[in-house]
Structure formats: C-alpha cells, structure tokens
C-alpha positions as a Markdown table, in Angstrom:
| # | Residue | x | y | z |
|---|---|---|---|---|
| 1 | Unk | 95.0 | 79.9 | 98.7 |
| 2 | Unk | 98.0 | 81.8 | 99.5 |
| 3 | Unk | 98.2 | 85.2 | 101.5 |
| 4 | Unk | 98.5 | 87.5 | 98.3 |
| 5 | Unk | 95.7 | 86.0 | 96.7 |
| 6 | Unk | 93.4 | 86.2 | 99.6 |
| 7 | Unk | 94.1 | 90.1 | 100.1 |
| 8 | Unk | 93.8 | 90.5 | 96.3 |
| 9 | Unk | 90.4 | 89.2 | 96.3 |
| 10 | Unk | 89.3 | 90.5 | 99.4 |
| 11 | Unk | 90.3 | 93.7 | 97.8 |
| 12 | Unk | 88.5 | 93.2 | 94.4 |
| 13 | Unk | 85.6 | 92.0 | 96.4 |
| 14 | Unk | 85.0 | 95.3 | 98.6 |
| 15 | Unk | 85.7 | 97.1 | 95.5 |
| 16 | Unk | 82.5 | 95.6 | 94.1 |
| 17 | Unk | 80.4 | 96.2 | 97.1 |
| 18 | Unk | 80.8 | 99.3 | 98.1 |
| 19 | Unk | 82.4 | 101.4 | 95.3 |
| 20 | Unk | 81.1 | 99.7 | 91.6 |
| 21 | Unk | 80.5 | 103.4 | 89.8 |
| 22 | Unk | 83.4 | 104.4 | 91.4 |
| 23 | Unk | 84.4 | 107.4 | 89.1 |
| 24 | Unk | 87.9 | 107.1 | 87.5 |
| 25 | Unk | 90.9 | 108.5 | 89.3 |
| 26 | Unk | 92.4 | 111.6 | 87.3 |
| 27 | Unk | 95.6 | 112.0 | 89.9 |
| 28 | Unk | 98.2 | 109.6 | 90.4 |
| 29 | Unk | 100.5 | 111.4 | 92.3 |
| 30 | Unk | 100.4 | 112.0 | 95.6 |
| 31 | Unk | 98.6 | 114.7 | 97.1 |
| 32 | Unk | 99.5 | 115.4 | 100.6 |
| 33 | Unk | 97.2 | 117.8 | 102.4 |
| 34 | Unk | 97.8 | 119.8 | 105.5 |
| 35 | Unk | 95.5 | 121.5 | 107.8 |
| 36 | Unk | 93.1 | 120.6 | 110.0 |
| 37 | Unk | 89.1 | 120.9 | 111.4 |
| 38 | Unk | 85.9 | 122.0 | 108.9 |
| 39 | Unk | 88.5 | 123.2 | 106.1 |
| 40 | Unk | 90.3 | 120.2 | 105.7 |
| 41 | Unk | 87.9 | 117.9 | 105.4 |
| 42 | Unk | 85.8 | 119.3 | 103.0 |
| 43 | Unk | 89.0 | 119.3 | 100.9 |
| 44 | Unk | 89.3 | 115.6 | 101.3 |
| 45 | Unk | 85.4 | 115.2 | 101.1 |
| 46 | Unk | 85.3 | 116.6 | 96.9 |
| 47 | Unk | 89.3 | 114.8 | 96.6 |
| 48 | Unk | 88.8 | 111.6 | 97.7 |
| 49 | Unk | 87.1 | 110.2 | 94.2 |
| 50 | Unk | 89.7 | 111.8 | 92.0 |
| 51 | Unk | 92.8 | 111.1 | 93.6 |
| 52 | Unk | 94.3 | 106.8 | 94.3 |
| 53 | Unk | 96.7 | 108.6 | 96.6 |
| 54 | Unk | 96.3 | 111.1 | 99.5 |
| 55 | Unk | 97.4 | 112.0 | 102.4 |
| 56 | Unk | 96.0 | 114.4 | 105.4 |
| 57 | Unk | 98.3 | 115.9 | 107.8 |
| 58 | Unk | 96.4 | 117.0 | 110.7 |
| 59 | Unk | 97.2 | 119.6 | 112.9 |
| 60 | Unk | 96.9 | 118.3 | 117.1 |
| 61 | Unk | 96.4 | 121.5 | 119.0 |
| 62 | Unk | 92.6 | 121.5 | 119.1 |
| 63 | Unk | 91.4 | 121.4 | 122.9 |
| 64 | Unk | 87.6 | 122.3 | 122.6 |
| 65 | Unk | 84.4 | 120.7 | 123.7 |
| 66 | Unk | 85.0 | 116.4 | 123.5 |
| 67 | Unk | 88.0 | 116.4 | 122.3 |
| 68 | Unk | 89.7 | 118.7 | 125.0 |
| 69 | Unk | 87.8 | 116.9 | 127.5 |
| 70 | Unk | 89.1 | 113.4 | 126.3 |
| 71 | Unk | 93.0 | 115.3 | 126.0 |
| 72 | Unk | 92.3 | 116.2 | 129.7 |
| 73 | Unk | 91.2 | 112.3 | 130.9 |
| 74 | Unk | 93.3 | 110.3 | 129.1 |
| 75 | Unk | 95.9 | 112.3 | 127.9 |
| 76 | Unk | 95.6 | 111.5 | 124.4 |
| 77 | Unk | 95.9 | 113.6 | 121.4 |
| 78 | Unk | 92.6 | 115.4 | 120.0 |
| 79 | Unk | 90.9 | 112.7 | 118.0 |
| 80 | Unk | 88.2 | 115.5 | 116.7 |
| 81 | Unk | 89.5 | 116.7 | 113.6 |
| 82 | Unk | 90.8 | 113.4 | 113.0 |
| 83 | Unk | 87.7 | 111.6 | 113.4 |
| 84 | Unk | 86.6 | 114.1 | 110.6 |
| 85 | Unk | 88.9 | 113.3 | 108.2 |
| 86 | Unk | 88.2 | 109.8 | 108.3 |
| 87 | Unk | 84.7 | 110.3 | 107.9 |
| 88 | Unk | 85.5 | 112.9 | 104.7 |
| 89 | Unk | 87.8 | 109.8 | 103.2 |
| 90 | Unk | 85.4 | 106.7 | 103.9 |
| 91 | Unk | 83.9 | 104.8 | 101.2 |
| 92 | Unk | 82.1 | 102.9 | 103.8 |
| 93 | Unk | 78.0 | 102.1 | 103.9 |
| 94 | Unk | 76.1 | 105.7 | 105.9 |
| 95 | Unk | 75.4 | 103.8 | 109.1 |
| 96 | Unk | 79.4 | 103.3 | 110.2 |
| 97 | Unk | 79.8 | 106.9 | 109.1 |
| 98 | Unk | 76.7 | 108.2 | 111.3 |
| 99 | Unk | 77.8 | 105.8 | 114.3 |
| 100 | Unk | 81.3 | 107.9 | 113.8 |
| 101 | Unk | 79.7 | 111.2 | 113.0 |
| 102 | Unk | 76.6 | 110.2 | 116.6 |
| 103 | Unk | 77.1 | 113.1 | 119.0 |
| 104 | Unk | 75.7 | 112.6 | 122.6 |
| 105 | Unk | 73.5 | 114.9 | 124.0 |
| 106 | Unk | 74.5 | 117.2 | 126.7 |
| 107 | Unk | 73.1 | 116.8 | 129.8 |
| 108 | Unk | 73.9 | 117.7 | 133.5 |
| 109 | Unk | 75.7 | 115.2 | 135.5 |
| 110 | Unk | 76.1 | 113.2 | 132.1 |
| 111 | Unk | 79.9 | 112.5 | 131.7 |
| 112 | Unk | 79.4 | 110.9 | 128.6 |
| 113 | Unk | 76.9 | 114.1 | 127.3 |
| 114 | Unk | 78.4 | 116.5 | 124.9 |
| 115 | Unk | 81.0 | 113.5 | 123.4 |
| 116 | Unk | 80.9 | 112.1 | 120.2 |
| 117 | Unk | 80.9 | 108.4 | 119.5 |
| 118 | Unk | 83.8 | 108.8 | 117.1 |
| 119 | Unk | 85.7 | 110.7 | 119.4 |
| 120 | Unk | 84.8 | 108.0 | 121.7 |
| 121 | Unk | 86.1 | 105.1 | 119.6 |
| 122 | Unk | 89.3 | 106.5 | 118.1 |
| 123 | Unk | 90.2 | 107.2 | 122.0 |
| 124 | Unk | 89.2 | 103.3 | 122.8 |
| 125 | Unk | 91.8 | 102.3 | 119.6 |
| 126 | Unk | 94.4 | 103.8 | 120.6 |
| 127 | Unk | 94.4 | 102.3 | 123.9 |
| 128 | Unk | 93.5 | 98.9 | 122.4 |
| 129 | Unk | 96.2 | 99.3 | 119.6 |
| 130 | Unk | 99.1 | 100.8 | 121.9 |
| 131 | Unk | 99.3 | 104.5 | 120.2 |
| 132 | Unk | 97.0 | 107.1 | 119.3 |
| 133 | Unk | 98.5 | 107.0 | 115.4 |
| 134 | Unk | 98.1 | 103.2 | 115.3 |
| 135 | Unk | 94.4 | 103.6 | 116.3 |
| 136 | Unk | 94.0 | 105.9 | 113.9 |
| 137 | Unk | 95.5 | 103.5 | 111.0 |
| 138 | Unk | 92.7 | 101.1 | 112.6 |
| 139 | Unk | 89.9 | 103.3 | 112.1 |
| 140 | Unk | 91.3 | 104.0 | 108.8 |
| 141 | Unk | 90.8 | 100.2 | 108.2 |
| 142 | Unk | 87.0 | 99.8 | 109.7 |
| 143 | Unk | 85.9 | 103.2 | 107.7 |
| 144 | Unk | 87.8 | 101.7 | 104.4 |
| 145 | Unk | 89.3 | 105.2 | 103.4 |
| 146 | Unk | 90.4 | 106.8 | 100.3 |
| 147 | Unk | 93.8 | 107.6 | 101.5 |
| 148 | Unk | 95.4 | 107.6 | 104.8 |
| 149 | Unk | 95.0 | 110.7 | 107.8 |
| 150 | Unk | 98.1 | 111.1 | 110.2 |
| 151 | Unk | 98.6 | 113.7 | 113.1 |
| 152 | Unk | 101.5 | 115.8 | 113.0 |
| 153 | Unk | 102.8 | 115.1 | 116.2 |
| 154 | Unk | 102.6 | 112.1 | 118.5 |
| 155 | Unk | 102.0 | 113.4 | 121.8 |
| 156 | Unk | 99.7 | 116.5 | 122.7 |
| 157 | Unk | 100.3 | 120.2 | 123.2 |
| 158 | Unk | 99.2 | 123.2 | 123.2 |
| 159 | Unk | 98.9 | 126.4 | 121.0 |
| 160 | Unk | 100.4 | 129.5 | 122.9 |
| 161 | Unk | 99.8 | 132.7 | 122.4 |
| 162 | Unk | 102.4 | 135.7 | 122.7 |
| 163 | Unk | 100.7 | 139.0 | 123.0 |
| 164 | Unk | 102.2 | 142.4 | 122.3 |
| 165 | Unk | 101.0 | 143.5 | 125.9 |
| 166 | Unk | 103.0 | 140.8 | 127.4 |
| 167 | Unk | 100.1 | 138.1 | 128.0 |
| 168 | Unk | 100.7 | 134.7 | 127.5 |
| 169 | Unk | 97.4 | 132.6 | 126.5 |
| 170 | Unk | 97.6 | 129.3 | 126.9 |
| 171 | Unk | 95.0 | 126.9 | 124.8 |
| 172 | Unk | 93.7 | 127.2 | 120.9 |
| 173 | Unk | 89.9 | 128.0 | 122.2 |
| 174 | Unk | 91.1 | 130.7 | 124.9 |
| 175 | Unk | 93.2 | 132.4 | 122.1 |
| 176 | Unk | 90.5 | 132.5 | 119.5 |
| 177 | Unk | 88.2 | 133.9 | 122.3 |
| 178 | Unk | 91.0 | 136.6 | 123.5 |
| 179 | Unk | 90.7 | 139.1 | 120.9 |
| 180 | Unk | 94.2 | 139.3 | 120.0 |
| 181 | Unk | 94.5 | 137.2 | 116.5 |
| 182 | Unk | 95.4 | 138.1 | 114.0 |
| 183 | Unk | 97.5 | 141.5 | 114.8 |
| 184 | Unk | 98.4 | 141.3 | 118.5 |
| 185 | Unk | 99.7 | 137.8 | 119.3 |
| 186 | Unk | 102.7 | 135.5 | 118.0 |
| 187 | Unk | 101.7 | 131.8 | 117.9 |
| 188 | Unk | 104.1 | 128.9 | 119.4 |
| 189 | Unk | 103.2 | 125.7 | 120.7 |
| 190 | Unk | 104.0 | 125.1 | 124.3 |
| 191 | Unk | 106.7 | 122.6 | 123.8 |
| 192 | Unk | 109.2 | 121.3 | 121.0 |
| 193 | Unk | 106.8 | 118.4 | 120.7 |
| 194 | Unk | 107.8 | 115.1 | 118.8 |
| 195 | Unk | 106.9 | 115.3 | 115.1 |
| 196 | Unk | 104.8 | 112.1 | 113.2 |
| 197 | Unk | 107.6 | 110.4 | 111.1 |
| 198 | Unk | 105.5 | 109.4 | 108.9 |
| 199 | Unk | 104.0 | 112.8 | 108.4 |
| 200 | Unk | 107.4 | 113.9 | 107.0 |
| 201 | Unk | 107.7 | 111.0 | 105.4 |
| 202 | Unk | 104.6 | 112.0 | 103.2 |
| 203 | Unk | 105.7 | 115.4 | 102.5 |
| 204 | Unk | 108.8 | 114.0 | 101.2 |
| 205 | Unk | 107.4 | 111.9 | 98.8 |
| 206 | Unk | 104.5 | 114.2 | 97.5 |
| 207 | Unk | 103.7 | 114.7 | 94.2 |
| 208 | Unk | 101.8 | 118.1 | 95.3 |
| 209 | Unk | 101.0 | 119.9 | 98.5 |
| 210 | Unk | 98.1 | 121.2 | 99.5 |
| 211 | Unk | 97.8 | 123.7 | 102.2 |
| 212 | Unk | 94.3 | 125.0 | 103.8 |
| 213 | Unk | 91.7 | 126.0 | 103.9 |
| 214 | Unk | 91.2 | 126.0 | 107.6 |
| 215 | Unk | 91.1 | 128.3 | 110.1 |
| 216 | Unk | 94.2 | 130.0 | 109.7 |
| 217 | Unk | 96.2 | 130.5 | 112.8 |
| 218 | Unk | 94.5 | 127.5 | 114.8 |
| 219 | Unk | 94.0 | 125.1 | 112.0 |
| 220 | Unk | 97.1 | 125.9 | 109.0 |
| 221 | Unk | 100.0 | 127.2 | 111.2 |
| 222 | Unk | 99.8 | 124.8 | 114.0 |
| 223 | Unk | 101.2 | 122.3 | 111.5 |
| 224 | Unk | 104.4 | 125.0 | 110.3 |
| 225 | Unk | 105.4 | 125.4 | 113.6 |
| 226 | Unk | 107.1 | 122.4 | 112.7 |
| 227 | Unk | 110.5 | 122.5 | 111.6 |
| 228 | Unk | 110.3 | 119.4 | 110.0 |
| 229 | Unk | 107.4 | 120.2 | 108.7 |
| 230 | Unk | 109.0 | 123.5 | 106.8 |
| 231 | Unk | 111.8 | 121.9 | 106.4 |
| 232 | Unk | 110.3 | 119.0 | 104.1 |
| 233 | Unk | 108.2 | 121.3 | 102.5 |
| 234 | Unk | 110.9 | 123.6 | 100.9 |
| 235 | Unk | 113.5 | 120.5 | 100.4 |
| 236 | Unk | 110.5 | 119.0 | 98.1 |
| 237 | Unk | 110.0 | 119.3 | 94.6 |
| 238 | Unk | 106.3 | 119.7 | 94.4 |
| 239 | Unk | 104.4 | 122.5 | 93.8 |
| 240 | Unk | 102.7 | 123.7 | 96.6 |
| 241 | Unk | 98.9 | 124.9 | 96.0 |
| 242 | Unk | 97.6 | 127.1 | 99.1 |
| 243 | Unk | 93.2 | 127.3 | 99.5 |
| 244 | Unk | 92.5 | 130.9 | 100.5 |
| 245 | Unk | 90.1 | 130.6 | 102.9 |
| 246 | Unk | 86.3 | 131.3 | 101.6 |
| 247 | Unk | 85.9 | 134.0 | 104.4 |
| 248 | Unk | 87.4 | 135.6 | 107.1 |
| 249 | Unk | 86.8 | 133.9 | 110.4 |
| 250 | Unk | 85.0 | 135.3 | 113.8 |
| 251 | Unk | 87.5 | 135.7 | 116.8 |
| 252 | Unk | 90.5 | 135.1 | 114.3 |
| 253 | Unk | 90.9 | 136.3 | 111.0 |
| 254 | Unk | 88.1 | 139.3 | 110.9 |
| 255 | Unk | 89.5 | 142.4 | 109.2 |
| 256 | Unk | 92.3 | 140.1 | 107.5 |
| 257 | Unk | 92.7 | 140.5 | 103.6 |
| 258 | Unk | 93.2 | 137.6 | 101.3 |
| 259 | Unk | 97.0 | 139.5 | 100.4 |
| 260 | Unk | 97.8 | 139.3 | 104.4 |
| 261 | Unk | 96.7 | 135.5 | 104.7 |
| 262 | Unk | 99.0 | 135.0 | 101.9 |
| 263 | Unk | 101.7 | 136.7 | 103.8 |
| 264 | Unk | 101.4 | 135.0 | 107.0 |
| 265 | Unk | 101.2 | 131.9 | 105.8 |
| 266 | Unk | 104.6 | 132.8 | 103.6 |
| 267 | Unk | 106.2 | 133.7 | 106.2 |
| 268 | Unk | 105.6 | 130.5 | 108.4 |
| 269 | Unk | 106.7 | 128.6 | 105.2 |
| 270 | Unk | 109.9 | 130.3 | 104.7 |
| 271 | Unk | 109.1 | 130.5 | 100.6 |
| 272 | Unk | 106.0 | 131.5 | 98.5 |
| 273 | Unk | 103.3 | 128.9 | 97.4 |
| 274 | Unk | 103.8 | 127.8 | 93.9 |
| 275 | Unk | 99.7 | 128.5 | 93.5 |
| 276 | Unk | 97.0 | 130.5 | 95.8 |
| 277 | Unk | 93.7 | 129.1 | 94.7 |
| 278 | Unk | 91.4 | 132.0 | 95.0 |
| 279 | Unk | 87.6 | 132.2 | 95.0 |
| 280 | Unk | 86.4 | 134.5 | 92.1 |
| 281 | Unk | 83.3 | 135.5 | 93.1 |
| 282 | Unk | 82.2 | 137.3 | 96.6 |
| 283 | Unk | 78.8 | 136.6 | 97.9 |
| 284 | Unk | 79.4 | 138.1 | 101.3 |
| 285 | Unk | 80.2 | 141.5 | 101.6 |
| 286 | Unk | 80.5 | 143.7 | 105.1 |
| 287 | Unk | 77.5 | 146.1 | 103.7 |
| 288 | Unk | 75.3 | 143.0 | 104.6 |
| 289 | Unk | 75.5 | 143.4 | 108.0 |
| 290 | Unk | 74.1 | 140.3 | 108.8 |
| 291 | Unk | 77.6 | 138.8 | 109.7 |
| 292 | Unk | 79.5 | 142.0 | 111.5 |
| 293 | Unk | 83.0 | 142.4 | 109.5 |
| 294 | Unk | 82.9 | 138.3 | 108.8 |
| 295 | Unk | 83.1 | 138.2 | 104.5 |
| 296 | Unk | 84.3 | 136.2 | 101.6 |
| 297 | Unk | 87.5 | 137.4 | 100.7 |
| 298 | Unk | 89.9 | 137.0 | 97.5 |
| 299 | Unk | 92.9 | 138.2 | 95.7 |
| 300 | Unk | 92.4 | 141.0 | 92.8 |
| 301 | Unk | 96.1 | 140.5 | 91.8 |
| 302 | Unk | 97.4 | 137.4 | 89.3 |
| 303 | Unk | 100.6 | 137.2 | 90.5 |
| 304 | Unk | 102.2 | 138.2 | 94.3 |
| 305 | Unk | 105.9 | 137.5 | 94.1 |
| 306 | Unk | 106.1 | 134.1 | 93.2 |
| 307 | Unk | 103.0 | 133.1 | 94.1 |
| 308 | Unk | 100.5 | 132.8 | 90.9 |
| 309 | Unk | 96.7 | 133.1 | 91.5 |
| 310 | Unk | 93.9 | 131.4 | 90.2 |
| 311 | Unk | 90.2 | 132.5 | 90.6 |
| 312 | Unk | 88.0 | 129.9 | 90.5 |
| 313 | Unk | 84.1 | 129.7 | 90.8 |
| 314 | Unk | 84.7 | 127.6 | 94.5 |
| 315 | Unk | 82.1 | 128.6 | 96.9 |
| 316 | Unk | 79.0 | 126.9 | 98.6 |
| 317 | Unk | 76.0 | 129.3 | 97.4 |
| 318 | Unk | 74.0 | 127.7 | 100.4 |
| 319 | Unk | 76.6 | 128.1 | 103.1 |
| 320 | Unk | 79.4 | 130.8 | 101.3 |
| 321 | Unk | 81.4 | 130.8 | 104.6 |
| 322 | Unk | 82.4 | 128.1 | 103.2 |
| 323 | Unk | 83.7 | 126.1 | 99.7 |
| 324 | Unk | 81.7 | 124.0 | 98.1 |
| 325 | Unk | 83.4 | 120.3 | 97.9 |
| 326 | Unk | 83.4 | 119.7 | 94.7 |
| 327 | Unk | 83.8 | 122.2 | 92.9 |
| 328 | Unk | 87.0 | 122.7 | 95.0 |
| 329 | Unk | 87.9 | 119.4 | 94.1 |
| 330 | Unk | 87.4 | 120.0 | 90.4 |
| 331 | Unk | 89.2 | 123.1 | 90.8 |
| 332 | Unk | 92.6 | 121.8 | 92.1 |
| 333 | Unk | 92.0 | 118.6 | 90.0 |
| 334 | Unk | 92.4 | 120.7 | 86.9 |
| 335 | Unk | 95.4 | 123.0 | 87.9 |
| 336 | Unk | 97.0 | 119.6 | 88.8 |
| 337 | Unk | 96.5 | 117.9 | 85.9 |
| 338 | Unk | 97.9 | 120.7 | 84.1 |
| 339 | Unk | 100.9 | 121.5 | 86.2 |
C-alpha cells in the first residue's frame, strides 16, 4: 500500500471516529483570524465546525502567570494563548483536551504550582521539535485541529508602553495594571522582532479576515504593530470583518466607546474594516453598579466611513462580558456567505 493511500485512509478512518455527525462546512474560503487570549478562541471555538479552512494568528506579547514564567526559564515564546487555541480547534476525545486545559495547583516552594500541563507540553515540543512554531504544528497534530494556529512572531518580546508623562512601562501585565490605557500611553513592542512567514503567508491568501474580539490593546494591536502584518492586510483583497468587543475591559478599555475601538483599531490598520460586527443588545449597563464603569458596548450608527455595521444578537446571557460562541459563529457565517 502506497504512501497516499495510507494517509488517505488514515484520514477517512479518524474522520469516522471522532467526527461522524460532523455538521457540513458552509465556508470554503479561508478565514484567517487575528487576535489573541479568551477573545480569540471563543471565535475559533463556534468557527471551527463551519469553516474546512482557518487560520489563527496569535499575538506573542503575553507575559502573565505560566506563560511569563516559562518566557523567563526557557526563553521561549508564550505558549498560553496558543495552548488555547488549540484546544478551541481540536476535534479530539475530552481527556487530551483536559490533560491540555490541567492547571497545577499553586503551592509554596512548588516550581511546578501555578503551571498548566499544556503550557508545559507545548514548551517540551518545541525543544523536542527544534522551534517553538514547529512544536506548535506538533501539538496541532496530537489535538487533531480544525485548522492550523501560528504566532506572529518567532522569537519573544515585549509590549511597551509610552506614557504622556514620559514613563516607559515595560511588560503587557504591568501596563494593563498602570492605569494609563487607553488615553495616556502609545503601544510599541520593545524590539523590531522577526515576523512568522507563514503568518503573512496566511493573510495573503485569505478569503476573509477576521480581527478581535480580544482585549484590545494587549490582545488585537500587538499583532498590527506589524508592518507586515498591515502591510498584507491592506495589499489583500478580502474583506475584513472586525468583532467589537462584548464589553469594555477592567485596567484597559473602561470608559472606551464602541466608535473609539473602531478608531483605534483603524488607525493601527492604516484603512477601515470592510464590516464591524456589533452586538445589538446591551445587557450590562454602568447603572448596575455591580461591575464599576466595566459594560457591554455597541455602535448606534450603520455606517462609520467605510466601515458598515451589523448588529447581531451575539452575547452570552450567562457570562455577557463575553460572546456567546455560536451564535458568533452563526453571525459571521451568515455575513460571509453573503459577502
């Protein structure tokens, strides 16, 4: 039995085990999705059964809790949101996906305490495999995912912050904690760092972009402070769909309109989305109190510039911090089928 048989039935035959309802796949094209942490992969979460093609562009700045730890003693690239992304894409049985998702507990003089297995493992890859994004292709691989997940760059660094006072703060968790975002600070990463071919690659060959949700200046800029990235973005000739945030975001984005978001992340791209999906209802307000000034947000208007808007019924009633999966998925699977 030849080579291409043998991967054509090993194919068909995982196909039957672990995905026989599998629902049909209503987009073709390639969707190509950029962002990063809770955001993003609740994106690729309600995608990944509608779509035979997608990619995740994943911002590498994060340097909180295991993954800045494991960034510190190995010098590796943050394999957190990563690891998520994965684990949002996998077809694979529940217990891989819990082994991958297994946090350990934190405990004093525990250096493994506070880590998560996945974390963990994608770190072991990449030193087994020779590179951080050939470990993640690996993982890919073992999870069996709907698509494929690539950092944006391929060595780490940081997110700088620029303050109007003159500070500079060093590191995305001292920034968000700083008190300067979104008004008071300029974002740059602290080196021209080397750009993911294959990231651009993707971009290039998209047949849409996806932008968000995410936390905005840690999650969604990080990865247009890119040239490249901007650069393949506004040289390609798919639409481009930016996910408005659900709500405004403690230590970063509180105060922000869904108008400003818009702006900013305009202005980072160089050009106007060709779509702003937009949630239609609010089910957080301020007069709550429960939450300070953190609340849903939207856009009234149907048109700003360029970019049109769409209101959609896209929140989680249960946690309305956030979207709901699929519904978000349904959402952007019917503006893309009729784009």
């Amino acid at each position: 039995m030849n080579a291409f048989i043998k991967k054509l039935l090993g194919a068909w035959w995982r196909n039957l085990i672990y995905d026989p309802k599998s629902p049909p796949k209503f987009i073709k094209k390639r969707l190509v999705a950029i962002g990063g942490g809770t955001g993003l992969s609740n994106l690729l979460r309600g995608l990944r059964d509608h779509c035979e093609n997608i990619t995740a562009i994943v911002t590498m700045t994060d340097d909180g809790a295991s993954s800045g730890r494991l960034r510190k003693e190995f010098n590796v690239l943050p394999p957190g949101d990563i690891r998520k992304c994965l684990l949002a894409l996998s077809k694979e049985e529940p217990l891989l996906t819990r082994l991958f998702s297994y946090r350990f507990k934190e405990k004093e003089k525990n250096e493994i305490g506070g880590h998560s297995l996945g974390n963990l493992f994608l770190t072991a890859l990449a030193d087994i495999a020779g590179s951080f994004e050939e470990g993640v292709e690996l993982a890919s691989h073992l999870l069996n995912t709907q698509g494929e997940v690539l950092p944006v760059a391929t060595e780490p660094l940081e997110l700088v912050a620029e303050t109007i006072d003159g500070k500079t703060i060093v590191g995305e968790s001292q920034i968000v904690k700083s008190g300067y975002l979104p008004d008071k600070a300029k974002i740059r990463l602290s080196k021209v760092a080397k750009i993911n071919p294959l990231a651009v690659e993707a971009i290039t060959q998209a047949g849409f972009i996806i932008i968000g949700p995410g936390s905005l200046f840690t999650s969604i800029l990080p990865n247009l402070l890119f040239p490249e990235v901007v650069k393949a973005i506004n040289k390609s000739k798919a639409p481009v769909i930016y996910v408005l945030n659900a709500s405004t975001e403690k230590g970063e984005t509180e105060g922000l309109s869904g108008e400003k978001h818009l702006k900013i992340v305009s202005s980072h791209l160089k050009a106007q989305p060709n779509y702003c999906l937009v949630s239609e209802r609010l089910l957080l307000s301020e007069k709550e109190g429960v939450l300070g000034n953190i609340k849903n947000i939207t856009i009234k208007r149907r048109r700003l510039g360029k970019t049109k808007i769409i209101p959609v019924d896209i929140l989680d009633e249960e946690n309305p911090l956030y979207h709901h999966s699929e519904k978000l998925a349904n959402a952007l699977v019917r503006l893309i089928t009729k784009s």
